[in-house]
mmCIF file of the N, C-alpha and C atoms, coordinates in Angstrom:
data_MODEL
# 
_entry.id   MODEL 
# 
loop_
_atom_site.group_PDB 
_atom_site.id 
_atom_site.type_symbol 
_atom_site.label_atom_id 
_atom_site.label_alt_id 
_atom_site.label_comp_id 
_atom_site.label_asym_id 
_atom_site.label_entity_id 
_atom_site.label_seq_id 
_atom_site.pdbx_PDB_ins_code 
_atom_site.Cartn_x 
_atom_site.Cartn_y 
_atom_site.Cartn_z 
_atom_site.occupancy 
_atom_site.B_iso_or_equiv 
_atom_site.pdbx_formal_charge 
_atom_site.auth_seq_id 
_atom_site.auth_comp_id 
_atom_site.auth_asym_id 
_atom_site.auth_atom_id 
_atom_site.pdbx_PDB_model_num 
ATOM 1   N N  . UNK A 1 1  ? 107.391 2.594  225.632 1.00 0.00 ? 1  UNK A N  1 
ATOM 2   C CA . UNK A 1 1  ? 107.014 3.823  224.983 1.00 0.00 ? 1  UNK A CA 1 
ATOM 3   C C  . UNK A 1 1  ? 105.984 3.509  223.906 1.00 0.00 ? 1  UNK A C  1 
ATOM 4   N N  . UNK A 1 2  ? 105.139 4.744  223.771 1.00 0.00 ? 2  UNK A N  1 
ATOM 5   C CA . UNK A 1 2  ? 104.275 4.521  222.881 1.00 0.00 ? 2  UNK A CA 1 
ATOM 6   C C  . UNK A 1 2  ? 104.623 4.298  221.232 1.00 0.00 ? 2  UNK A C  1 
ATOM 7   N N  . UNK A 1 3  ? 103.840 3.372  220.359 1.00 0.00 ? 3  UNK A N  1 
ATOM 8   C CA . UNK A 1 3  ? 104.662 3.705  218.541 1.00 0.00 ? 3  UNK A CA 1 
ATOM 9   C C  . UNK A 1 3  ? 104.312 5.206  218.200 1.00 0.00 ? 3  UNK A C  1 
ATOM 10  N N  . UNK A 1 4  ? 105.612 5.748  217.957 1.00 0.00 ? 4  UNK A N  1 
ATOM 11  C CA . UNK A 1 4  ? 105.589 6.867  217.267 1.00 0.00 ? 4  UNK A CA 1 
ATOM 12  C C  . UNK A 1 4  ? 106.239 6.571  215.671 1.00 0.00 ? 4  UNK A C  1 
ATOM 13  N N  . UNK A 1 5  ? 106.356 5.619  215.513 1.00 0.00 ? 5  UNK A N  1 
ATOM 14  C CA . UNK A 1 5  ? 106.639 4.741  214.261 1.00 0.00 ? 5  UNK A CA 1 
ATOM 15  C C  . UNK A 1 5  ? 106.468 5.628  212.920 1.00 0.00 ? 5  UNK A C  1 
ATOM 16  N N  . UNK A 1 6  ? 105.519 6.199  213.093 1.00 0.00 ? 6  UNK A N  1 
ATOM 17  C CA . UNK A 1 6  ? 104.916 7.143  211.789 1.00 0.00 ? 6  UNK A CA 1 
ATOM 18  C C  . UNK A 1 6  ? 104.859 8.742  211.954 1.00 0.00 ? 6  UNK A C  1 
ATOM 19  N N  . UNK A 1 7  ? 106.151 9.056  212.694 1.00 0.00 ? 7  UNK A N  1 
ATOM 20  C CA . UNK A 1 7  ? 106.138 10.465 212.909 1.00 0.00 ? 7  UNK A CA 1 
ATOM 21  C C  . UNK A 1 7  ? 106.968 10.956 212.344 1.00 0.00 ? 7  UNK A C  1 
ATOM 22  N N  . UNK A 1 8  ? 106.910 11.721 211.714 1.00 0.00 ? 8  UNK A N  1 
ATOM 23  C CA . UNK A 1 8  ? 108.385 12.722 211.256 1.00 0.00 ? 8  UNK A CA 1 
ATOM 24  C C  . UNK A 1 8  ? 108.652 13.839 211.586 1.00 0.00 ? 8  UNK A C  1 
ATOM 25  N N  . UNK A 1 9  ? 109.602 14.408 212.245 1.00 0.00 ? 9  UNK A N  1 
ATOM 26  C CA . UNK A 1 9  ? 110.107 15.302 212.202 1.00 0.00 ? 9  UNK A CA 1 
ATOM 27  C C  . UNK A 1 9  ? 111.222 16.211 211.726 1.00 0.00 ? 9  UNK A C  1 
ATOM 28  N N  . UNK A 1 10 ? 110.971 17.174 211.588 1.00 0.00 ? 10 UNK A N  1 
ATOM 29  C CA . UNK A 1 10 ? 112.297 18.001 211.126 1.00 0.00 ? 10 UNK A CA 1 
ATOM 30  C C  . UNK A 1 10 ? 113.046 18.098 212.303 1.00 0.00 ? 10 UNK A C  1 
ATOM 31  N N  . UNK A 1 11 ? 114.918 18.454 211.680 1.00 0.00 ? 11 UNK A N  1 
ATOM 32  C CA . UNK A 1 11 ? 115.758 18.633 212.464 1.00 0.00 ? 11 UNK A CA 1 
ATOM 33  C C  . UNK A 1 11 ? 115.312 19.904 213.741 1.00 0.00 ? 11 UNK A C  1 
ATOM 34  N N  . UNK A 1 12 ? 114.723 20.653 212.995 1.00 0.00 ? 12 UNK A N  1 
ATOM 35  C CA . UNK A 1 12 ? 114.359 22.259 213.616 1.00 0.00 ? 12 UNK A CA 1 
ATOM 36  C C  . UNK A 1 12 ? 113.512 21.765 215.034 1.00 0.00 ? 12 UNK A C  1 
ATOM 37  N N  . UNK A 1 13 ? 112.121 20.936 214.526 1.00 0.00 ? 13 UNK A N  1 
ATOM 38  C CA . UNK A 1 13 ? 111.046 20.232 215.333 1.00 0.00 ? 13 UNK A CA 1 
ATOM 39  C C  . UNK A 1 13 ? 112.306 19.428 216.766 1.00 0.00 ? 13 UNK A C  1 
ATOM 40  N N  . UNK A 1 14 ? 112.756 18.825 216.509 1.00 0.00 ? 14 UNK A N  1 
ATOM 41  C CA . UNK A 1 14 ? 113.520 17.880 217.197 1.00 0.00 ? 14 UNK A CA 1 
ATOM 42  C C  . UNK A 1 14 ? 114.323 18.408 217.948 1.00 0.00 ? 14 UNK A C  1 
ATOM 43  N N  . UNK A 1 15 ? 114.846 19.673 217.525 1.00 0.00 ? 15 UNK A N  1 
ATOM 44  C CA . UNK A 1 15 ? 115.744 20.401 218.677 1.00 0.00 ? 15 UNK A CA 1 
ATOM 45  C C  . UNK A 1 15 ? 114.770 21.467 219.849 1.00 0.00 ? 15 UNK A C  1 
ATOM 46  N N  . UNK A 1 16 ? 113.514 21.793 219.385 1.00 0.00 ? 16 UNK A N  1 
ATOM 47  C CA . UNK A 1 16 ? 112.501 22.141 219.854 1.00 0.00 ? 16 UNK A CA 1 
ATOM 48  C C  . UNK A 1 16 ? 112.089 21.186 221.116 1.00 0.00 ? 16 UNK A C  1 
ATOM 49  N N  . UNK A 1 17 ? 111.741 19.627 220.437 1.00 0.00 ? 17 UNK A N  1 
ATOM 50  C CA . UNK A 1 17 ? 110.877 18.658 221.591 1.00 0.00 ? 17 UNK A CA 1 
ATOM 51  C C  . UNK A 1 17 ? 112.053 18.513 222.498 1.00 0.00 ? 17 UNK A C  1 
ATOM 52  N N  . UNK A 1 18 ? 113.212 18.393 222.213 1.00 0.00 ? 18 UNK A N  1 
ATOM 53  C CA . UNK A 1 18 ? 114.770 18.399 222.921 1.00 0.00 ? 18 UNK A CA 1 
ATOM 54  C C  . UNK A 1 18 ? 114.710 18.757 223.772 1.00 0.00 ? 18 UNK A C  1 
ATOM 55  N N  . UNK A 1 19 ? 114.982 20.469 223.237 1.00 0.00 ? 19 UNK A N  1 
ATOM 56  C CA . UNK A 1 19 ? 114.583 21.659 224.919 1.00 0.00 ? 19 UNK A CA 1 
ATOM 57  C C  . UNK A 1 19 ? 113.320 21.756 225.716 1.00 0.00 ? 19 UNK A C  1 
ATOM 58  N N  . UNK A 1 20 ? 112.197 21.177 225.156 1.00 0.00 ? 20 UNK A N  1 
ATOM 59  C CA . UNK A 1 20 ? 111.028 20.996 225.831 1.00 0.00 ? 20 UNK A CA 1 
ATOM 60  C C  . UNK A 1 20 ? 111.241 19.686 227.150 1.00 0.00 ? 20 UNK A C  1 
ATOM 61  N N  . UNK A 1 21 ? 112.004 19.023 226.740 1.00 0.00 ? 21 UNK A N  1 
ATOM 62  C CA . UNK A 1 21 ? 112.257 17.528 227.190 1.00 0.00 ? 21 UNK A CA 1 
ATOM 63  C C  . UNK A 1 21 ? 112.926 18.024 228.659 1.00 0.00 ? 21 UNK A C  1 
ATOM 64  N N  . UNK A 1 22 ? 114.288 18.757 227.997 1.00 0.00 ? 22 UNK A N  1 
ATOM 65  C CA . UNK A 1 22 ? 115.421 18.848 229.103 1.00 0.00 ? 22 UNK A CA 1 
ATOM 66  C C  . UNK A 1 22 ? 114.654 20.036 230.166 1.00 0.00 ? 22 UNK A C  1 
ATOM 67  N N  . UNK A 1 23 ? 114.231 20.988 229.754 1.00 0.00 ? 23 UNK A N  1 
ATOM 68  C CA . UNK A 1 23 ? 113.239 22.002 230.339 1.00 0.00 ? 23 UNK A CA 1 
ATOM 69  C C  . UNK A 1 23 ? 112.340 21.734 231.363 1.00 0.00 ? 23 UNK A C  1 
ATOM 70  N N  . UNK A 1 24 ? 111.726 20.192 230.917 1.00 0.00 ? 24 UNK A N  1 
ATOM 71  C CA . UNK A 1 24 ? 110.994 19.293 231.583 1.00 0.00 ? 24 UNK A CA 1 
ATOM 72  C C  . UNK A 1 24 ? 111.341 18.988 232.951 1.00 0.00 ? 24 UNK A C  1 
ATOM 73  N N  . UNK A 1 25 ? 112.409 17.972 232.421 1.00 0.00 ? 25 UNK A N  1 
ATOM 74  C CA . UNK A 1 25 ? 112.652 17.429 233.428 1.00 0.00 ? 25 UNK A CA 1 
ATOM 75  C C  . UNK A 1 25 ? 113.585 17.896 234.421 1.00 0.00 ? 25 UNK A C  1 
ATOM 76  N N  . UNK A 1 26 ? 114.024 19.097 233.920 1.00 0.00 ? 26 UNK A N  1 
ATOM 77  C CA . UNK A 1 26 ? 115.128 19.639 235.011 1.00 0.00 ? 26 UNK A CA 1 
ATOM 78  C C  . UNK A 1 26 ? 114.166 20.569 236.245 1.00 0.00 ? 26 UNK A C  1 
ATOM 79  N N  . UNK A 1 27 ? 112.962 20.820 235.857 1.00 0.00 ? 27 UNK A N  1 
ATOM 80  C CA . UNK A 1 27 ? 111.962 21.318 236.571 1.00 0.00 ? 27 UNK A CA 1 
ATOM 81  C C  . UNK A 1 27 ? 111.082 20.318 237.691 1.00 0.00 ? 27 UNK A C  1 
ATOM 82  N N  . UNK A 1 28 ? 111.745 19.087 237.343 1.00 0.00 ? 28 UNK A N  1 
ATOM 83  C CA . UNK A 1 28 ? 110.908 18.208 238.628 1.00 0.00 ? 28 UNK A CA 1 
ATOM 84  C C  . UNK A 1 28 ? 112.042 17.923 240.369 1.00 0.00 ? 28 UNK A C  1 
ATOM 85  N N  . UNK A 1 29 ? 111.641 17.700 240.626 1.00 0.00 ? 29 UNK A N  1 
ATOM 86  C CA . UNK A 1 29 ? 112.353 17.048 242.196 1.00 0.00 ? 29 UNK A CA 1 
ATOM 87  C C  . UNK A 1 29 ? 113.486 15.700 241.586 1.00 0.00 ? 29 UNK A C  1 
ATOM 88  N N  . UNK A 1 30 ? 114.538 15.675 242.200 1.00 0.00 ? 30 UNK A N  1 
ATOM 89  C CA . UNK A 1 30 ? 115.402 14.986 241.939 1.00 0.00 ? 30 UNK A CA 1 
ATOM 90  C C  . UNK A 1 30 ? 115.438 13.930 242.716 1.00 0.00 ? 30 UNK A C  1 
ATOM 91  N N  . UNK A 1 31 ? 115.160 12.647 243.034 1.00 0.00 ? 31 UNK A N  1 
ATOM 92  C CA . UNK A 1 31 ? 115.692 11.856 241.576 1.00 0.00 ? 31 UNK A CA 1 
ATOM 93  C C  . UNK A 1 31 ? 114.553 11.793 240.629 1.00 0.00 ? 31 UNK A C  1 
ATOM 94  N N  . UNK A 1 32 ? 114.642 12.336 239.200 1.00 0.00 ? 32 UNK A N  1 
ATOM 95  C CA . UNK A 1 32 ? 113.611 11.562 238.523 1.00 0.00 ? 32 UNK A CA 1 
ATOM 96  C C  . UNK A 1 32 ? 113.992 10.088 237.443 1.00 0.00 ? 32 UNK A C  1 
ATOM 97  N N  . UNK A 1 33 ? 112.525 9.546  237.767 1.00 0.00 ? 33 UNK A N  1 
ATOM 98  C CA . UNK A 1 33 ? 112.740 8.220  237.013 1.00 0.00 ? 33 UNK A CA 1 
ATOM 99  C C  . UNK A 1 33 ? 112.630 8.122  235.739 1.00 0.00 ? 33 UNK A C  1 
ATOM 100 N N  . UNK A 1 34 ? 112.826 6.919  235.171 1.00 0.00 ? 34 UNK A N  1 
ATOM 101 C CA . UNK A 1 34 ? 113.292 6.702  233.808 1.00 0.00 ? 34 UNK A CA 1 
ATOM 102 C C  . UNK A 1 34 ? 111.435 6.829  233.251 1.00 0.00 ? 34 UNK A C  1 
ATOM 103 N N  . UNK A 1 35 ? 110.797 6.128  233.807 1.00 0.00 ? 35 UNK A N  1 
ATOM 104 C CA . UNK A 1 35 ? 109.337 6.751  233.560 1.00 0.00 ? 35 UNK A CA 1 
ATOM 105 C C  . UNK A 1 35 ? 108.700 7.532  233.437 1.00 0.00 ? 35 UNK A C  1 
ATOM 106 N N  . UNK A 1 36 ? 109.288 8.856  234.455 1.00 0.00 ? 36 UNK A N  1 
ATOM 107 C CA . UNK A 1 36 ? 108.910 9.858  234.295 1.00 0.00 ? 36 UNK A CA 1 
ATOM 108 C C  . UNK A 1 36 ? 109.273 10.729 232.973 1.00 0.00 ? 36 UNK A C  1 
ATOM 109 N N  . UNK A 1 37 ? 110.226 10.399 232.741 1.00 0.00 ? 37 UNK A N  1 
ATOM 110 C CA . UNK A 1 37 ? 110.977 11.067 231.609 1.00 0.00 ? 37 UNK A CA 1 
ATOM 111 C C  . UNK A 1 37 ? 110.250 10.408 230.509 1.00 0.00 ? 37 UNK A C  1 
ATOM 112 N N  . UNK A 1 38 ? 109.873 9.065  230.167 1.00 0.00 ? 38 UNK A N  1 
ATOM 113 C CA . UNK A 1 38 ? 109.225 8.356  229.484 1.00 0.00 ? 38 UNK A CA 1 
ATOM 114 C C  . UNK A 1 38 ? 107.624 9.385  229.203 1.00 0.00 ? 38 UNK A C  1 
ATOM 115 N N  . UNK A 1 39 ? 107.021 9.376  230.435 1.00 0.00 ? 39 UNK A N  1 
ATOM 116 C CA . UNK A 1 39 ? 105.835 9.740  230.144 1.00 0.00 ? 39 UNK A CA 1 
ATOM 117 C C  . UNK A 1 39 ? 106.488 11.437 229.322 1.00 0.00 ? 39 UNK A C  1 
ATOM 118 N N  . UNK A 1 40 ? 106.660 12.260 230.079 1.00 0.00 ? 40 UNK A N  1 
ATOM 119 C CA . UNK A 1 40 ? 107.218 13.312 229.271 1.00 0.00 ? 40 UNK A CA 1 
ATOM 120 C C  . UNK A 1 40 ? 107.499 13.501 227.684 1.00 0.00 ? 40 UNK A C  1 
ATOM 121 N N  . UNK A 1 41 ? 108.274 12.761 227.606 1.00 0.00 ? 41 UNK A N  1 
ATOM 122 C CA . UNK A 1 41 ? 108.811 12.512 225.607 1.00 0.00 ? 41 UNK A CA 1 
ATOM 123 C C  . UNK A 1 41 ? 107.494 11.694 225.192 1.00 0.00 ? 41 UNK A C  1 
ATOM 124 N N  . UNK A 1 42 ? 106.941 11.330 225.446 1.00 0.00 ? 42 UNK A N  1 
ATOM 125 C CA . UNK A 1 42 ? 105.474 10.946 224.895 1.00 0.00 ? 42 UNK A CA 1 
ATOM 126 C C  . UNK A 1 42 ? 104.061 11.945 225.096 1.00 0.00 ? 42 UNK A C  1 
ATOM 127 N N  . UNK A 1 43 ? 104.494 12.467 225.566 1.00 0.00 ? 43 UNK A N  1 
ATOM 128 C CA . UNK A 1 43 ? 103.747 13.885 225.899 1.00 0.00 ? 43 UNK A CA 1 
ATOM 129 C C  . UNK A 1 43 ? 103.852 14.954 225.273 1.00 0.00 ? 43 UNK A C  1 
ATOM 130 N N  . UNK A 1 44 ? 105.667 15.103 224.929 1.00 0.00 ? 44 UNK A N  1 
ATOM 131 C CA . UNK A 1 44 ? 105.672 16.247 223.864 1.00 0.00 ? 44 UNK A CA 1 
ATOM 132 C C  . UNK A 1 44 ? 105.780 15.457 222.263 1.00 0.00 ? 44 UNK A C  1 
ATOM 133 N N  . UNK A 1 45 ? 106.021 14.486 222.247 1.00 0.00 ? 45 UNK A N  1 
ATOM 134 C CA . UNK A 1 45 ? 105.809 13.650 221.246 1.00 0.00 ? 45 UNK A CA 1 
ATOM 135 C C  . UNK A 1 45 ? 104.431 14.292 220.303 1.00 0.00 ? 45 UNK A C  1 
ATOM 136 N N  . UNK A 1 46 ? 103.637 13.590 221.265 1.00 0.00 ? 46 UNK A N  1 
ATOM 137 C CA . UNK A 1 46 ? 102.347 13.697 220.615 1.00 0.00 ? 46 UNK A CA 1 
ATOM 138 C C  . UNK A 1 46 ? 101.660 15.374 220.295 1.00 0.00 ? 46 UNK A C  1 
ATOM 139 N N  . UNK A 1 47 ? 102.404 16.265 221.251 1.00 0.00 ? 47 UNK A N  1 
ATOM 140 C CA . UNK A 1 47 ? 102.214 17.639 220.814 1.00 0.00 ? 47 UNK A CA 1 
ATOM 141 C C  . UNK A 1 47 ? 102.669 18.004 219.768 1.00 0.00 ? 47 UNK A C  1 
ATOM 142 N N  . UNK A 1 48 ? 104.007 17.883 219.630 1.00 0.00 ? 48 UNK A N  1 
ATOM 143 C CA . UNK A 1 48 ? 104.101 18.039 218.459 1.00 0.00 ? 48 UNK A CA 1 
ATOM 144 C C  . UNK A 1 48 ? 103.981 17.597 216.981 1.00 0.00 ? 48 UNK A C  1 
ATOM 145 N N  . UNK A 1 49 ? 103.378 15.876 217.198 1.00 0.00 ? 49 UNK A N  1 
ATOM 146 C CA . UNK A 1 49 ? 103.262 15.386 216.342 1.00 0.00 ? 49 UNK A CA 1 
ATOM 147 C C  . UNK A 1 49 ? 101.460 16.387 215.591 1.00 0.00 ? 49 UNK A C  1 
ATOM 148 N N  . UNK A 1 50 ? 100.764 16.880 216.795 1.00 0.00 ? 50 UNK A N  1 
ATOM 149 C CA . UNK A 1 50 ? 99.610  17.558 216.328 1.00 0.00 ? 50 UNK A CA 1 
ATOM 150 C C  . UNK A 1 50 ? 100.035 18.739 216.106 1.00 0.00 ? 50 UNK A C  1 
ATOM 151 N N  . UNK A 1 51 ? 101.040 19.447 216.285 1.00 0.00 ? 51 UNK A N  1 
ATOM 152 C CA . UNK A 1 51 ? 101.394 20.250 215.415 1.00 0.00 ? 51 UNK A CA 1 
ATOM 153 C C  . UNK A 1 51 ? 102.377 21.572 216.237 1.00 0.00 ? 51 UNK A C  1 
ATOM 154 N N  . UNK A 1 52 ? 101.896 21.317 217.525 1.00 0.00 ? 52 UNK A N  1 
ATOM 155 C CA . UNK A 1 52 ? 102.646 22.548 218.536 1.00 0.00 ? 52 UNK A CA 1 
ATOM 156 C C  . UNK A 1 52 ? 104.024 22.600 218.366 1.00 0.00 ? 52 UNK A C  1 
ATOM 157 N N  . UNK A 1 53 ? 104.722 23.816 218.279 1.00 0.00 ? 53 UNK A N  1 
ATOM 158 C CA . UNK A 1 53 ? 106.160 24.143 218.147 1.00 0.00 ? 53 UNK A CA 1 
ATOM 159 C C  . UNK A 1 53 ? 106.632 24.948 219.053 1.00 0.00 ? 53 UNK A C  1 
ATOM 160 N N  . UNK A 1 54 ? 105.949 25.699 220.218 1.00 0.00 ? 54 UNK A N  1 
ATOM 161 C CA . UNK A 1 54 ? 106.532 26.303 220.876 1.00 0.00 ? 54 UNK A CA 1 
ATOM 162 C C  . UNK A 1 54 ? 106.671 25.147 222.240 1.00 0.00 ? 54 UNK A C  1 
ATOM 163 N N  . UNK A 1 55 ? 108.073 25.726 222.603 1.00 0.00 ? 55 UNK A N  1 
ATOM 164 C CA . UNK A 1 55 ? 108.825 24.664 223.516 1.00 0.00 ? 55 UNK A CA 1 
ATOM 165 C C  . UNK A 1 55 ? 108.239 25.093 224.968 1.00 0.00 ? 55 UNK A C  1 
ATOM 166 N N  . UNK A 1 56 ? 107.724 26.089 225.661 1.00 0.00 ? 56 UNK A N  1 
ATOM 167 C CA . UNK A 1 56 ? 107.229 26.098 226.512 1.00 0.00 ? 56 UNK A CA 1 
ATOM 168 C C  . UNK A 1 56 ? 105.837 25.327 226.770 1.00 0.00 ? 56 UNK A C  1 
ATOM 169 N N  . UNK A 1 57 ? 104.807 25.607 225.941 1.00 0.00 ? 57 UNK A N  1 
ATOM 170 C CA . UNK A 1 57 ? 103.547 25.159 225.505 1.00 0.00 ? 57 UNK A CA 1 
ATOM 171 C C  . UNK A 1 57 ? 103.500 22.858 225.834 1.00 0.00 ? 57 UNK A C  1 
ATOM 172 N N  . UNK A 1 58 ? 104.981 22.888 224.340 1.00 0.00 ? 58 UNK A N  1 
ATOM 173 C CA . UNK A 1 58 ? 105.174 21.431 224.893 1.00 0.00 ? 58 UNK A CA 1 
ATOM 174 C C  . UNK A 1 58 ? 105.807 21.293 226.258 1.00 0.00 ? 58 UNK A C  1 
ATOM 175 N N  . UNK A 1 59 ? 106.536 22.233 227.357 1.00 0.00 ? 59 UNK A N  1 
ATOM 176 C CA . UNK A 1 59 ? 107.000 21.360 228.590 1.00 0.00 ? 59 UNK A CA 1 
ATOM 177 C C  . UNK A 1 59 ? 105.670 22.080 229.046 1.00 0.00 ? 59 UNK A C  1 
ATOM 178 N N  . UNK A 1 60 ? 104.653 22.714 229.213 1.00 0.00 ? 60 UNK A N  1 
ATOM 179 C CA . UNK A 1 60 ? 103.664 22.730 229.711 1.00 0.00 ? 60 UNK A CA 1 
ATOM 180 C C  . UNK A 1 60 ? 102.556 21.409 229.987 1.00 0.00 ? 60 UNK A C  1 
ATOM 181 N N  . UNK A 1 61 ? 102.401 21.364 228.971 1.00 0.00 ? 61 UNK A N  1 
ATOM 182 C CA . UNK A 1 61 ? 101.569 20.024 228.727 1.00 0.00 ? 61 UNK A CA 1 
ATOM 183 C C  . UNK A 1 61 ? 102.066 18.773 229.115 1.00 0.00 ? 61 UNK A C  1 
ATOM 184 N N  . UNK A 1 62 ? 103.324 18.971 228.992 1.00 0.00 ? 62 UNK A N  1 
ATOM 185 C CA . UNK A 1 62 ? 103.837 17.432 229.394 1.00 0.00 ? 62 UNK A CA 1 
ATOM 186 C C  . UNK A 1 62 ? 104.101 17.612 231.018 1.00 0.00 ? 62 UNK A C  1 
ATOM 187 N N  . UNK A 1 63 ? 103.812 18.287 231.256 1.00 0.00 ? 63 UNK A N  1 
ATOM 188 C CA . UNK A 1 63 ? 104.250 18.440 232.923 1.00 0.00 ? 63 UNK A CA 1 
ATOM 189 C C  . UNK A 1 63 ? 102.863 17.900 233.591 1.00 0.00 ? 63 UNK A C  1 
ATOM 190 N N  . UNK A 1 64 ? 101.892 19.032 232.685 1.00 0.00 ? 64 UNK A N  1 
ATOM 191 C CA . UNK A 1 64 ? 100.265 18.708 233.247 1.00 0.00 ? 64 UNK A CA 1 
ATOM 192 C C  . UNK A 1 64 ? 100.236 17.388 233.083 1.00 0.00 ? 64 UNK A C  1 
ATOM 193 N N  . UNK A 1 65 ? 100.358 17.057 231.885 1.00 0.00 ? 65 UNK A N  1 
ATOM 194 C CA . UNK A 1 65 ? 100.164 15.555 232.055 1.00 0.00 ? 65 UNK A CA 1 
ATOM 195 C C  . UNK A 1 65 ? 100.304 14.299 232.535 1.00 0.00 ? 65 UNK A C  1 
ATOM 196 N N  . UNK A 1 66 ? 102.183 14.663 233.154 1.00 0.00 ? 66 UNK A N  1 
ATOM 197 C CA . UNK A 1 66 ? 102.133 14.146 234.192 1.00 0.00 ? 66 UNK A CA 1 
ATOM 198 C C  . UNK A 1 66 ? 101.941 14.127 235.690 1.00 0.00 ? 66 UNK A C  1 
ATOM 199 N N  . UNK A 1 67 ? 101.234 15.426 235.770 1.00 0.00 ? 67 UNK A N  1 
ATOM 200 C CA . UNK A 1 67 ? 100.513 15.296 237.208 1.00 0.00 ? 67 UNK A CA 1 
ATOM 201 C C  . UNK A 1 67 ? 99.613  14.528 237.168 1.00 0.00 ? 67 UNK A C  1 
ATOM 202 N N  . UNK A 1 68 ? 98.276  14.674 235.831 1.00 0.00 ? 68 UNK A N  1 
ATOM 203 C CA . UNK A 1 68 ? 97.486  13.425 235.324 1.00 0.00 ? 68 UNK A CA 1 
ATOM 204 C C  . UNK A 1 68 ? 97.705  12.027 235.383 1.00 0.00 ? 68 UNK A C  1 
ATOM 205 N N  . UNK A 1 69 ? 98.958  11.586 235.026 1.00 0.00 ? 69 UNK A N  1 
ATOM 206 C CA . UNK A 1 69 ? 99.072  10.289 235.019 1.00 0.00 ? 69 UNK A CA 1 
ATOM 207 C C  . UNK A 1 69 ? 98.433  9.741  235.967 1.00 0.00 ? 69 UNK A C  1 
ATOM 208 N N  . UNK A 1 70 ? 97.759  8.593  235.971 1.00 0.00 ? 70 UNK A N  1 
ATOM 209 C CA . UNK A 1 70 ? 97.871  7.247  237.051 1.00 0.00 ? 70 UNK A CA 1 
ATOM 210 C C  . UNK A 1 70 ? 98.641  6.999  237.937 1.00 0.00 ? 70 UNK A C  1 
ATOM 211 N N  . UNK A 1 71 ? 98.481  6.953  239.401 1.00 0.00 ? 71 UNK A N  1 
ATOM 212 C CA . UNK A 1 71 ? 99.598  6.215  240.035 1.00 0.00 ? 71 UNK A CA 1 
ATOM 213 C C  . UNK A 1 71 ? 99.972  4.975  240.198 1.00 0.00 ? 71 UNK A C  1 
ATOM 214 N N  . UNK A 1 72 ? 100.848 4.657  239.838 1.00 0.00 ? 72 UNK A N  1 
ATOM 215 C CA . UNK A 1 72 ? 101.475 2.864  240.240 1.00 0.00 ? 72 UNK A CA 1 
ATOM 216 C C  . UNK A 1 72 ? 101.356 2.670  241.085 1.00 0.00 ? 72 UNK A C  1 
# 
């Protein structure tokens, strides 16, 4: 995972990237991998670390993004 070392969040923020997370990933094909979920929480990570709070917006982006990813 990427350093998020220098991020803070509030409790409020955190239950937000939470449901963005679980929202996430319950929306992909089953089985998903531990990577996938990886790329995801680094996806809404960084959304919200720039400032986004709505939880759809972050499982939006993190979804796009991982269609973006690279393939292994």
């Amino acid at each position: 995972m990427k350093d998020f070392s220098d991020a803070v969040f509030s409790p409020d923020v955190i239950e937000l990237m939470t449901a963005a997370l679980r929202a996430s990933v319950a929306s992909l094909p089953e089985p998903v991998s531990s990577t996938h979920v990886t790329l995801l929480a680094e996806s809404i990570l960084r959304a919200a670390k720039a400032g986004e709070r709505d939880v759809a917006v972050l499982q939006r982006l993190a979804l796009l993004e991982l269609q973006l990813a690279p393939r292994s």
